[in-house]
PALUMLUM-604788 format. One record per atom (N, C-alpha, C, CB): x, y, z. Coordinates in pm, whole numbers, padded with zeros to 5 digits, always signed. Glycine has a CB too. Layout:
REM PALUMLUM-604788
XYZ...
***
This chain:
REM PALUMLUM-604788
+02653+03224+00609+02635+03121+00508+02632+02983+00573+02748+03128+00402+02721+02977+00652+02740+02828+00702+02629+02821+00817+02908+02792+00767+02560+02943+00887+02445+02892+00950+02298+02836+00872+02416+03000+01034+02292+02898+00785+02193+02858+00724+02222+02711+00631+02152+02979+00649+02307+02745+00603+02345+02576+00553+02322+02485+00684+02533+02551+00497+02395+02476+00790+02336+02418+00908+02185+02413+00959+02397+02473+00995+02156+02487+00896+01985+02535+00920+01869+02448+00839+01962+02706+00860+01983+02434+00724+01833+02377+00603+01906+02246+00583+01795+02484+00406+02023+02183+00644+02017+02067+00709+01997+02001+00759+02034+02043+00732+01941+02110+00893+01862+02012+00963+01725+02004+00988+01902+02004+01063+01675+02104+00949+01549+02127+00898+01502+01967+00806+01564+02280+00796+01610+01924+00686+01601+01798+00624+01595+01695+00695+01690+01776+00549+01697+01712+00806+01691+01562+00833+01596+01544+00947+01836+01497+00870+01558+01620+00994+01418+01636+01089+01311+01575+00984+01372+01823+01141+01295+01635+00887+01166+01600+00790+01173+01464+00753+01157+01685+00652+01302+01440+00702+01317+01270+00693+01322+01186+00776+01410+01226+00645+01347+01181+00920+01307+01167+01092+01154+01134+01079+01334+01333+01201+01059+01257+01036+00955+01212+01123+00890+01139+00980+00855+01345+01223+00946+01164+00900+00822+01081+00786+00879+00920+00841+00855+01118+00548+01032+00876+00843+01037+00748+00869+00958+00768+01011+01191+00680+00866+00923+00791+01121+00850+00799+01262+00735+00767+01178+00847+00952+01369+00673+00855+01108+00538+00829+01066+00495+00656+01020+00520+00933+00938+00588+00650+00926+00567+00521+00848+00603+00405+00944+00660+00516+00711+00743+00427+01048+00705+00260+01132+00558+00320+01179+00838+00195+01310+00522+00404+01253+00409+00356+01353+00284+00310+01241+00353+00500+01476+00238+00385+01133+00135+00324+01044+00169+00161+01022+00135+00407+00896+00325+00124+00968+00335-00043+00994+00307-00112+01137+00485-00088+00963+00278-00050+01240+00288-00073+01366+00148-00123+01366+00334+00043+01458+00082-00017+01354-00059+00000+01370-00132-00140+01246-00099+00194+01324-00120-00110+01176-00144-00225+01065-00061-00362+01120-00077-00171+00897+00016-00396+01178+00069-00531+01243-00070-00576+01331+00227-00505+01355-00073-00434+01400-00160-00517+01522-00311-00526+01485-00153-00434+01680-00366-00459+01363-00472-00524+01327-00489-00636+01244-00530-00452+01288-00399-00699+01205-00404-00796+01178-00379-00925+01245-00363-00781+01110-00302-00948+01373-00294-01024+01473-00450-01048+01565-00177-00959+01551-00539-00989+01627-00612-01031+01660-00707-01112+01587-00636-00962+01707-00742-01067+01455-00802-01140+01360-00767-01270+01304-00807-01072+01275-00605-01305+01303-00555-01441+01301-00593-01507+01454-00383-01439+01266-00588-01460+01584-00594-01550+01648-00748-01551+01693-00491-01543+01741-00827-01500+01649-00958-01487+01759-01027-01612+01669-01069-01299+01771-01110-01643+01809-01205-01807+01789-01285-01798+01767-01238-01901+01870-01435-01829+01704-01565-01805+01700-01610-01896+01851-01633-01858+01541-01666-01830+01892-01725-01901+02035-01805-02055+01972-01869-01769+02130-01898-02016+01882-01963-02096+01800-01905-02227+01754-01990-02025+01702-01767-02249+01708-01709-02340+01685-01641-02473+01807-01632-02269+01615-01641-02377+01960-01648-02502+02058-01774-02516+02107-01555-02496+02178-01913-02494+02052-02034-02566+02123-02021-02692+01985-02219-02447+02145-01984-02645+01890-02036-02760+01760-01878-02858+01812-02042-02669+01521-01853-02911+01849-01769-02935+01876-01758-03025+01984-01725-02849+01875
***
């Protein structure tokens, strides 16, 4: 009894482990597409210039 209780414990907290794993790296991934797009220059804007 008490192995399987140990069993489908951790079976849970593994599952709740990788979904939070999942979700930082998708915020991860979404950080960094949005950083190049704030900093990038149009080349175009230092000839008018």
């Amino acid at each position: 009894m008490f192995k399987i209780a140990r069993r489908v414990a951790g079976i849970v907290a593994l599952t709740m482990l990788s979904f939070r794993a999942v979700g930082s790296f998708l915020s991860w991934v979404e950080r960094q597409e949005d950083e190049p797009q704030s900093v990038w220059t149009d080349e175009d804007e230092f000839e008018d210039a």
